[in-house]
N, C-alpha and C positions, 0 to 999 in steps of 0.2 A: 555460521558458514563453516563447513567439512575445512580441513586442510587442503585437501584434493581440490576443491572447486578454488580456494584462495590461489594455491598454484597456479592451476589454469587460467585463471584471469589474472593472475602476473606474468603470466608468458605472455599469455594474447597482449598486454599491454606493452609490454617488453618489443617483441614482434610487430605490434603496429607503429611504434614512435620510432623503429630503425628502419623501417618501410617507407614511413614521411618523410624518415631524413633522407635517405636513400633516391625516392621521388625530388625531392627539391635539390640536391646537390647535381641530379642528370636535367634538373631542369634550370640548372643556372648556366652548366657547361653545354645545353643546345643552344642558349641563347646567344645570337653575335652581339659582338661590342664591337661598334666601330670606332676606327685607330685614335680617330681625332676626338675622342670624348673619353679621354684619359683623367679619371676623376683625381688624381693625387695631384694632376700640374694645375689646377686653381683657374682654368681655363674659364670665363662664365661666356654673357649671349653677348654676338656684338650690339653695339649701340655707337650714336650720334651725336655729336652736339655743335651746337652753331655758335662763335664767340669771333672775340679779337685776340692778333697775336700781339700777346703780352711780352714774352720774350722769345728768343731762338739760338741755342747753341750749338751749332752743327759738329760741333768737335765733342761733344760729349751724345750729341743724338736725340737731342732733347728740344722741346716745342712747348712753350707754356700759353699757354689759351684765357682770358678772361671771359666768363658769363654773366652779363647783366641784367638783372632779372630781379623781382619782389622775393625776399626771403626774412629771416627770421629777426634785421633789423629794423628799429623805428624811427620814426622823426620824434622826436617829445618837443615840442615846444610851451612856453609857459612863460611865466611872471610868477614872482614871489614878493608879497610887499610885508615890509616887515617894519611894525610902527611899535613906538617907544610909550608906555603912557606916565603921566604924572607922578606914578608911587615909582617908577624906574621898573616895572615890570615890562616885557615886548609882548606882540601877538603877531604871529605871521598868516598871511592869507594868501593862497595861491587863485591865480585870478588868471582864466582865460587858458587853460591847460587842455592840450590835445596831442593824441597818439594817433598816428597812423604807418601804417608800412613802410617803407625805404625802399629802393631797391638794394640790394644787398649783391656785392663784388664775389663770384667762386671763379678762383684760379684752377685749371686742372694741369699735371703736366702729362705729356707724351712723349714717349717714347720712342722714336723714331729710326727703322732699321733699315737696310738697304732693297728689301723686300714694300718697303712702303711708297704705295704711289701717288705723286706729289703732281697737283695740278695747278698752274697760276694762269687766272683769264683762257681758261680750254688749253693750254697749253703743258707741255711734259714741263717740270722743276727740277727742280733739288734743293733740298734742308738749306745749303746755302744763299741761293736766291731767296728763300722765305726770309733770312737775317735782314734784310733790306724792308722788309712788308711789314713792321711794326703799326698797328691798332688797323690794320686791315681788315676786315671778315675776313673769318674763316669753317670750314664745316669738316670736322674730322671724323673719319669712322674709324671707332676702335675696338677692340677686347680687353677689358680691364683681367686682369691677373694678378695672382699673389705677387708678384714682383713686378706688376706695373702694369699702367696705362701701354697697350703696345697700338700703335697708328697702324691701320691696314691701308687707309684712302683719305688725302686732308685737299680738300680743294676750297683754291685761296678766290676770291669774287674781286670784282673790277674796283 
């Protein structure tokens, strides 16, 4: 290849990848972002969960919830029989050994702000009335964040 033609198609390249850039930098600033999807504050999707209240400390804002449910504990149950023989050597034999699931205890806590609306039996609450409701159902809607579990809606059942 000439010099002349290497040039040329170092330009044209040169020219087309500031074009792209050019292209995508107008096509990021047409796009709207809307306010509340502020990717830095750790904001994720609300979600739900149905448990009992565990604890509740209205003086710190706080609601802890247990979920009972099968998870990553088991039951092992078993026998181990362990016999002596004549020369003083042992042998052990496990007899009658089985694993199955447990349910397994998740605590979550919540976060609880003055913005958070509290329902007991259809009725308006407050953090402090829930102090009284221990191993109640409960169903909290929340948004988990980098800095917490935050309650948006927790309604307490009869």
């Amino acid at each position: 290849m000439s010099k002349t033609r290497l040039r040329v198609f170092g330009t044209i390249a040169v020219v087309s990848l500031l074009a792209s850039g050019l292209a995508v930098a107008n096509a990021s600033q047409q796009t709207p972002v809307a306010p509340n999807s502020d990717r830095r504050s750790g904001f994720g999707n609300p979600e739900s969960i149905t448990g009992t209240i565990s604890l509740v400390r209205p003086d710190e804002g706080l609601l802890v919830v247990k979920e009972q449910g099968v998870g990553h504990s088991s039951n092992i149950s078993g026998a181990t029989v362990v016999t002596q023989d004549a020369n003083g050597s042992t042998t052990a034999t496990d007899t009658d050994v089985s694993a199955a699931p447990a349910p397994a205890e998740t605590k979550y806590e919540f976060r609880v702000t003055a913005n958070t609306l509290i329902r007991a039996n259809g009725r308006s609450a407050t953090l402090s009335d829930l102090a009284g409701m221990q191993n109640r159902q409960v169903t909290v809607h929340f948004v988990p964040e980098r800095n917490g579990n935050f309650a948006k809606g927790i309604e307490v059942g009869p």
